[in-house]
Backbone bond lengths (Angstrom), bond angles and torsions (degrees), N, CA, C in turn:
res aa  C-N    CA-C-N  psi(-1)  N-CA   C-N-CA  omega(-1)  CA-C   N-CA-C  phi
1 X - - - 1.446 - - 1.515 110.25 -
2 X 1.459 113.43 161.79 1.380 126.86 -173.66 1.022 98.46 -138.74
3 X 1.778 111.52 93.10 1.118 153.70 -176.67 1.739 116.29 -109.57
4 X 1.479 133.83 115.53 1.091 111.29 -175.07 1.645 94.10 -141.02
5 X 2.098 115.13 149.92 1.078 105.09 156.39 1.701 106.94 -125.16
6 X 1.605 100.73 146.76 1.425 121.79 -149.80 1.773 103.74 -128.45
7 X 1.637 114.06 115.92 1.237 91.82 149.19 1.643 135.62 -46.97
8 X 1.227 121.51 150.85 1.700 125.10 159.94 1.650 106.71 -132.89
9 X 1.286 110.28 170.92 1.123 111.46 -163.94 1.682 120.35 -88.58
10 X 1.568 110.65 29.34 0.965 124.85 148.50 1.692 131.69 -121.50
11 X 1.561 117.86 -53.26 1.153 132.58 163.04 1.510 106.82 -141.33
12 X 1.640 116.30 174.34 1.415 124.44 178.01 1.666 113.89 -39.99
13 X 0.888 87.89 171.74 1.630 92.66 -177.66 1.832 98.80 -150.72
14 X 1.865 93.49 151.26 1.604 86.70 172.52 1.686 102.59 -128.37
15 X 1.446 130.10 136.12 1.542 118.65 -127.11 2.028 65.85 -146.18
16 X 1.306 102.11 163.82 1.840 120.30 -172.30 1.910 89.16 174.97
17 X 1.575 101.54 132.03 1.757 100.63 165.12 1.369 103.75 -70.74
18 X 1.141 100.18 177.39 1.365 128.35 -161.93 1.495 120.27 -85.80
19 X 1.438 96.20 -20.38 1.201 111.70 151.36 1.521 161.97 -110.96
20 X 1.788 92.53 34.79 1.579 111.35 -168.19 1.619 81.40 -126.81
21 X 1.538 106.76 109.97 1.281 110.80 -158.69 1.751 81.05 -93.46
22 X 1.358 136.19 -29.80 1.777 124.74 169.14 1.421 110.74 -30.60
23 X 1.521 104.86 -72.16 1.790 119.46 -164.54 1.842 98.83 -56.53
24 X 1.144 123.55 -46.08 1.141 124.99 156.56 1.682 128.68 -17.53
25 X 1.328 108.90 -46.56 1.652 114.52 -145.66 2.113 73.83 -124.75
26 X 1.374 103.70 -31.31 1.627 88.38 -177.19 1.974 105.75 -75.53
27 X 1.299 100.42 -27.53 1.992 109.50 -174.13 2.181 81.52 -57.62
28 X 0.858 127.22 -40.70 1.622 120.01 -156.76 1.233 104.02 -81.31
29 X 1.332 127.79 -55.59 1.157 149.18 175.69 1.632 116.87 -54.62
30 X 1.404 109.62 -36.19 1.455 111.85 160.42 1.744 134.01 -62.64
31 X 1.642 80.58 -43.95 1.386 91.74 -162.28 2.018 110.73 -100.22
32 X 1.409 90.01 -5.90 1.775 117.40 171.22 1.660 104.73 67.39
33 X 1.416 107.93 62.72 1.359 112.60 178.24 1.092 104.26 -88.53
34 X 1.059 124.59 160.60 1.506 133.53 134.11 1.582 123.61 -43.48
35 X 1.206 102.06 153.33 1.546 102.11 159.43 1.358 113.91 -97.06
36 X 1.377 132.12 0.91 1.118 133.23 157.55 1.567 126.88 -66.50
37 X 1.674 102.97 -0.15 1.597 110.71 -172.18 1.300 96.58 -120.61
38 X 1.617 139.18 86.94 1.009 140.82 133.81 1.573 122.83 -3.53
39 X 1.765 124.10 134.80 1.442 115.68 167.54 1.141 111.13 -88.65
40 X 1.452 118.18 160.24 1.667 126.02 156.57 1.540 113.38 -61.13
41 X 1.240 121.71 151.87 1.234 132.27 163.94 1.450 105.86 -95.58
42 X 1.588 126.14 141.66 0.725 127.95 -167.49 1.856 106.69 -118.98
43 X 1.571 114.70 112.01 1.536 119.42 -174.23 1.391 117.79 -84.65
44 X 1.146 111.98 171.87 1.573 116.01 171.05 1.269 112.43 -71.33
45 X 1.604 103.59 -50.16 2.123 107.51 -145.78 1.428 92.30 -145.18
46 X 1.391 125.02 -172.59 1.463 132.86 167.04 1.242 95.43 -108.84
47 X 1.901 137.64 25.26 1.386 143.83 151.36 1.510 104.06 -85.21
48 X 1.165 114.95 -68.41 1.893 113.26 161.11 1.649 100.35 -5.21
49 X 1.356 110.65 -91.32 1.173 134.92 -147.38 1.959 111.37 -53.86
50 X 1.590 88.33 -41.34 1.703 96.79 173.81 1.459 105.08 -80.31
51 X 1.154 124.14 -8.36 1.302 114.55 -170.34 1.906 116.91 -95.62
52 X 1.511 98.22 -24.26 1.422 118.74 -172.68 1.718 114.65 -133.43
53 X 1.371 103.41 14.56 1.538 98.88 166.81 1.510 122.08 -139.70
54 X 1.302 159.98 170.11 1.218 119.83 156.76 1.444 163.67 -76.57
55 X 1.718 89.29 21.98 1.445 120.43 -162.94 1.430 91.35 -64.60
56 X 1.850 99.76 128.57 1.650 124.23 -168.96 1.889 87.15 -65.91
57 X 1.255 111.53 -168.74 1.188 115.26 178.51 1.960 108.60 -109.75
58 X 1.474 101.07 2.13 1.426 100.55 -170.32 2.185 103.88 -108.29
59 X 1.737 96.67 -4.52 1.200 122.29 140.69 1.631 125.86 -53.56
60 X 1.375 92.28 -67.93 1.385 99.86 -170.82 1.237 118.52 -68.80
61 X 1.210 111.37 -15.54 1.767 116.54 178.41 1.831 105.91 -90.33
62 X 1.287 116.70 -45.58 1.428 93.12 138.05 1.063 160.42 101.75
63 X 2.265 72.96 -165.67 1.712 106.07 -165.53 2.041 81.41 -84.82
64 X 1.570 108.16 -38.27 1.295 110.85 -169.41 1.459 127.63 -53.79
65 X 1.170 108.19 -16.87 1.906 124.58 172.14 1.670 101.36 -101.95
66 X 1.220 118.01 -16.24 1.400 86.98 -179.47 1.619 123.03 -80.67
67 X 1.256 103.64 154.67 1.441 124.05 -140.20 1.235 105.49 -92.27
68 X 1.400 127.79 -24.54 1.781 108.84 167.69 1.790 119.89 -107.01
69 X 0.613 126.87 -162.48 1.586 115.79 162.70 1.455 131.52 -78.13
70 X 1.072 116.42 144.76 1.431 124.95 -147.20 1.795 116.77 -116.26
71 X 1.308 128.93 136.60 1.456 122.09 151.55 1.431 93.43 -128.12
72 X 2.090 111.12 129.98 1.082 79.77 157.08 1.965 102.90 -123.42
73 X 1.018 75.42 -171.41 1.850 94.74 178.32 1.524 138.72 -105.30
74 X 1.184 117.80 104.85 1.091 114.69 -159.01 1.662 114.99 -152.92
75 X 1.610 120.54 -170.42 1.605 117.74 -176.05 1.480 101.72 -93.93
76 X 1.020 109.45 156.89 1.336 118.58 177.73 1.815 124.68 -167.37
77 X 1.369 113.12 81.10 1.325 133.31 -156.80 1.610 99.60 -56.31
78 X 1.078 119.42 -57.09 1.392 116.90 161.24 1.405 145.89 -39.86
79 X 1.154 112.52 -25.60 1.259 143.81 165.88 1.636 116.70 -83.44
80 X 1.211 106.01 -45.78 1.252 113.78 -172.80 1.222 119.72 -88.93
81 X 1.412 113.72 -9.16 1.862 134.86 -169.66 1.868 80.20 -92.52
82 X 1.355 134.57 -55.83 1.667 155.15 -162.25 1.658 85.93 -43.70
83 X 1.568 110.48 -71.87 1.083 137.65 -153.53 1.917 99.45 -67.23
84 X 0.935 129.01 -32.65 1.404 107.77 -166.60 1.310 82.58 -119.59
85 X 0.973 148.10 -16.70 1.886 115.63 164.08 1.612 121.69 -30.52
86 X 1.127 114.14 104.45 1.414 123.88 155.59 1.239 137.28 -68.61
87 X 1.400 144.62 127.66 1.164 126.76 148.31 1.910 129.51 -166.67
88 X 0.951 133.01 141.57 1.479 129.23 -134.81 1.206 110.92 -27.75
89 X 1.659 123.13 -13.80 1.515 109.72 179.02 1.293 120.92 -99.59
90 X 1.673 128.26 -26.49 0.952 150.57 -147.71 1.467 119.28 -156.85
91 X 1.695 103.74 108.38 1.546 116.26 -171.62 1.340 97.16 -143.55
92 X 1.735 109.69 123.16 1.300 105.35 162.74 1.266 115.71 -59.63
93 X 1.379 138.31 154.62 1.539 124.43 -178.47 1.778 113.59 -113.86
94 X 1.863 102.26 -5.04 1.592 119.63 140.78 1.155 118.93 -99.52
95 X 1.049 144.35 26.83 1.358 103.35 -170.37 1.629 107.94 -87.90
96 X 0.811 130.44 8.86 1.404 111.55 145.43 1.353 144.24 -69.44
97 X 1.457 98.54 7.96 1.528 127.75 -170.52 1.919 94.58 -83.72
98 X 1.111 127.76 -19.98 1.774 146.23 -142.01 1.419 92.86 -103.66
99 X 1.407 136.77 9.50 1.270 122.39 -161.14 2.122 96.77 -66.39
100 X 0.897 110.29 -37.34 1.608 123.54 165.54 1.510 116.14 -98.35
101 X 1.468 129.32 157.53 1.295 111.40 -170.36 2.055 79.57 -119.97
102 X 0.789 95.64 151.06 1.502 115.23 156.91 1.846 126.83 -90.03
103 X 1.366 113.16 73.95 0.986 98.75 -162.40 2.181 111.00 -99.44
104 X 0.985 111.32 152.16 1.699 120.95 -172.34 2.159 88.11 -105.13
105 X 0.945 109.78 142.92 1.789 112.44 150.45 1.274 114.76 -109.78
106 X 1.403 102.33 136.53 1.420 105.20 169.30 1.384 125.50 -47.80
107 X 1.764 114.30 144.09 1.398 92.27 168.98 1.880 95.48 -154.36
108 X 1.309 128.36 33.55 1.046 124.74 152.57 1.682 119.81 -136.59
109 X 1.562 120.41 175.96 1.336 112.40 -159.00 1.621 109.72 -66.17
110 X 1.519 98.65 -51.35 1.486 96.03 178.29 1.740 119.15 -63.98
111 X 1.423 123.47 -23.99 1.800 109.64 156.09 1.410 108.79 -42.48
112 X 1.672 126.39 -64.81 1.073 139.69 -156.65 1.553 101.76 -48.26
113 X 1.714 103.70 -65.35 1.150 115.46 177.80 1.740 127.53 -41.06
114 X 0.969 92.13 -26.19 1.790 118.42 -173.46 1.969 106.82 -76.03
115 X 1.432 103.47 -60.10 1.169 123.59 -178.07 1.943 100.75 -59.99
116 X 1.099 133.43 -56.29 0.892 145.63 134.98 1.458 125.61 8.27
117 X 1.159 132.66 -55.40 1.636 170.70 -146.30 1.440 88.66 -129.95
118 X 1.458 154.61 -130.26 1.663 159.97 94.30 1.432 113.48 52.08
119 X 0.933 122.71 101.92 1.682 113.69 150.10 1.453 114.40 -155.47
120 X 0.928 128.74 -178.78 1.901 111.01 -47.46 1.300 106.39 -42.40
121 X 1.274 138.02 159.65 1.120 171.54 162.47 1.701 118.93 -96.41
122 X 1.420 115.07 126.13 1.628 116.44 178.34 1.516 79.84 -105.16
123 X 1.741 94.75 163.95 1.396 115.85 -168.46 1.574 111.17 -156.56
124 X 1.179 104.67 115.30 1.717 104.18 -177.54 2.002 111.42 -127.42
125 X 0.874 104.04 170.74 1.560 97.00 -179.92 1.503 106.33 -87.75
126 X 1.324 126.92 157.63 1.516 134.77 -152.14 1.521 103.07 -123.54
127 X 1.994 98.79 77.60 1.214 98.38 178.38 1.787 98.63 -169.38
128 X 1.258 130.39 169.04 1.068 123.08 177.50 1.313 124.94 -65.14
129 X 1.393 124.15 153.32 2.201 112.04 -179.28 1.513 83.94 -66.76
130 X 1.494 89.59 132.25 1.613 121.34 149.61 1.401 104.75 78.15
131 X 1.878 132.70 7.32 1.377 116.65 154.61 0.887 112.33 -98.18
132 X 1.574 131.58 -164.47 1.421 152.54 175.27 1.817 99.54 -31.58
133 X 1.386 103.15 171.11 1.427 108.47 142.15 1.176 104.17 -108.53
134 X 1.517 102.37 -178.53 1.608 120.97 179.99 1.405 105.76 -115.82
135 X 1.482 89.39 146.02 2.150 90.73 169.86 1.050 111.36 -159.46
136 X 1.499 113.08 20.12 2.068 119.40 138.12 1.625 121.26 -110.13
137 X 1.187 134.02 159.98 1.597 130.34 -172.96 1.822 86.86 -74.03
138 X 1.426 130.05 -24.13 1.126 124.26 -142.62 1.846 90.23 -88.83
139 X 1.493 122.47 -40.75 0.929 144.87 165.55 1.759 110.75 -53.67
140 X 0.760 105.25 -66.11 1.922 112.42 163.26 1.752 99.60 -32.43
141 X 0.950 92.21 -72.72 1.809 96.60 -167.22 1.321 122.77 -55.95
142 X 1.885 112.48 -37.10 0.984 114.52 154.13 2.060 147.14 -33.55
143 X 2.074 84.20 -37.86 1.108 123.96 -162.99 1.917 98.87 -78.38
144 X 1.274 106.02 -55.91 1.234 127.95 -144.39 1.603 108.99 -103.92
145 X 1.601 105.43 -19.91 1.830 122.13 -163.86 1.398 102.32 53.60
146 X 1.407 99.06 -100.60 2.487 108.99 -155.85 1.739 82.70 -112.33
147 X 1.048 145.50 1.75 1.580 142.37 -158.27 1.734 87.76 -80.06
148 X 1.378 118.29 -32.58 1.400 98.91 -175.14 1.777 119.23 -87.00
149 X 0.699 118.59 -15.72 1.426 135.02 -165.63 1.717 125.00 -22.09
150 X 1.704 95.53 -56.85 1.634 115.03 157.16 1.666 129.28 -62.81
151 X 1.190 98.53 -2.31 1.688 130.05 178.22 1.622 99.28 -68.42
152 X 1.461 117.02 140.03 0.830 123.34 139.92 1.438 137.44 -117.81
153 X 1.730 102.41 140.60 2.006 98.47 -157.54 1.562 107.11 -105.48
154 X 1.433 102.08 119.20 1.554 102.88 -168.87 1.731 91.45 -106.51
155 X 1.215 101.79 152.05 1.666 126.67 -167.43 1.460 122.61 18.09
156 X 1.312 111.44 66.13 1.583 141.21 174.41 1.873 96.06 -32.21
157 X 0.732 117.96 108.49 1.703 129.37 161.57 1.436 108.43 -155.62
158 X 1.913 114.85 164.90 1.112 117.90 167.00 1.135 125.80 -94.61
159 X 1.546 121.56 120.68 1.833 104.12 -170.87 1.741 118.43 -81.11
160 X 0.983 97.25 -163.46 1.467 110.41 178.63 1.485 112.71 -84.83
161 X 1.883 115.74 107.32 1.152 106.02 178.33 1.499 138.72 -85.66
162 X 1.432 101.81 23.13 1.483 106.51 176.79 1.750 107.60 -109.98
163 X 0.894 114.64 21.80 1.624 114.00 174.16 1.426 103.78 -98.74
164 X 1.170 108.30 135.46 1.618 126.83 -169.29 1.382 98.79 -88.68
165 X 1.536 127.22 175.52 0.890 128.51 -165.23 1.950 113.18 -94.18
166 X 1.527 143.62 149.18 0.700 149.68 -166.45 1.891 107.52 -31.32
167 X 1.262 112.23 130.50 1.516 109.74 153.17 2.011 116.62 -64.50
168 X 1.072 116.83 113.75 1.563 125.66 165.54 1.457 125.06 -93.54
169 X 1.305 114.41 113.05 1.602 117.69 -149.69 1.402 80.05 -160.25
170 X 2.283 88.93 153.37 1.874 93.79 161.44 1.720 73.96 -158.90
171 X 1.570 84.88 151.17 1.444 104.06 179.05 1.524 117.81 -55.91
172 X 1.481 130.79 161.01 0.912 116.53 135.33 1.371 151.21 -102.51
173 X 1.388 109.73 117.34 1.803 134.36 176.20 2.039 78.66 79.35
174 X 1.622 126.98 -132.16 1.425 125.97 -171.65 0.980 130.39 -107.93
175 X 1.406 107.56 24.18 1.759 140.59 -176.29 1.960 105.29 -84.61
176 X 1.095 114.66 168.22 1.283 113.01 157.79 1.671 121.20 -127.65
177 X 1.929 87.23 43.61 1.646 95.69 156.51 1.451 106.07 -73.11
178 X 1.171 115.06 132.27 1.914 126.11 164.13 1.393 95.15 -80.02
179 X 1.225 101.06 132.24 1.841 140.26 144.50 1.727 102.80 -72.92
180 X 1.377 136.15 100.57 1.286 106.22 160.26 1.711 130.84 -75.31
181 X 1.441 133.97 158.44 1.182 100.76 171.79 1.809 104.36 -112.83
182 X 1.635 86.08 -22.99 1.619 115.24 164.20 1.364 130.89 -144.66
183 X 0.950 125.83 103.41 1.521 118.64 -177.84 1.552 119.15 -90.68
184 X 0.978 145.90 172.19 1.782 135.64 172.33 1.490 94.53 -154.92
């Protein structure tokens, strides 16, 4: 499996391509999600995003100044064509959960580096549904015990524990009225 844990620019993150439908069903099963909770996709650039979604470009300029951390929400035919392919080996068992994609952009070397290696990449925060996050490996382990083990931990540091968790928003229709889905 292609299993990875990743700083983000709020807390840990636990990251699998998009196409290792195991690490997939093990990220849920670890962390005891629902399948009612869709992952983020995780992009390169805010070029990705203009290039493969319909975010206007007066969107994308912005999503690019805004000032805390970001998911946003949006269509994404590519993603969503990924996501409901069926076939005797491999069935998302949400993907109807994808009607919007949740997407994160990269914004440090090892994401880049990652994306690079993996893509697309799903991306969730690296912690149980509905506790804390984590933002030491020591804290992770705490969280998780031996569940991480097959994990791999790309650029081990401690983040900053006063950053709240991502704002989740999608425009509405080609306006830059915000939808919140979470604000902090």
């Amino acid at each position: 499996m292609n299993k990875y844990i990743i700083p983000t620019d709020t807390c840990y993150g636990i990251a699998c391509p998009i196409w290792d439908y195991d690490a997939y069903q093990n990220i849920y099963d670890i962390k005891w999600r629902g399948y009612d909770k869709p992952l983020a996709i995780l992009v390169p650039d805010f070029e990705w995003l203009f290039d493969h979604t319909p975010l206007t470009e007066e969107q994308l300029n912005f999503l690019s100044e805004y000032k805390r951390p970001f998911t946003i929400l949006t269509d994404c035919s590519r993603i969503s064509m990924l996501l409901s392919f069926e076939d005797e080996e491999m069935s998302y068992p949400n993907h109807e959960q994808y009607k919007q994609i949740a997407f994160r952009v990269a914004h440090t070397d090892s994401q880049d580096e990652l994306l690079g290696q993996e893509w697309p990449i799903f991306l969730t925060s690296a912690n149980l549904s509905g506790k804390p996050e984590n933002y030491t490996i020591a804290d992770l382990k705490k969280s998780f015990w031996n569940k991480l083990n097959d994990f791999e931990i790309i650029d081990e540091v401690d983040l900053d524990t006063d950053i709240s968790p991502s704002d989740i928003f999608s425009f509405v229709w080609d306006t830059l009225e915000i939808n919140y889905l979470r604000q902090n």
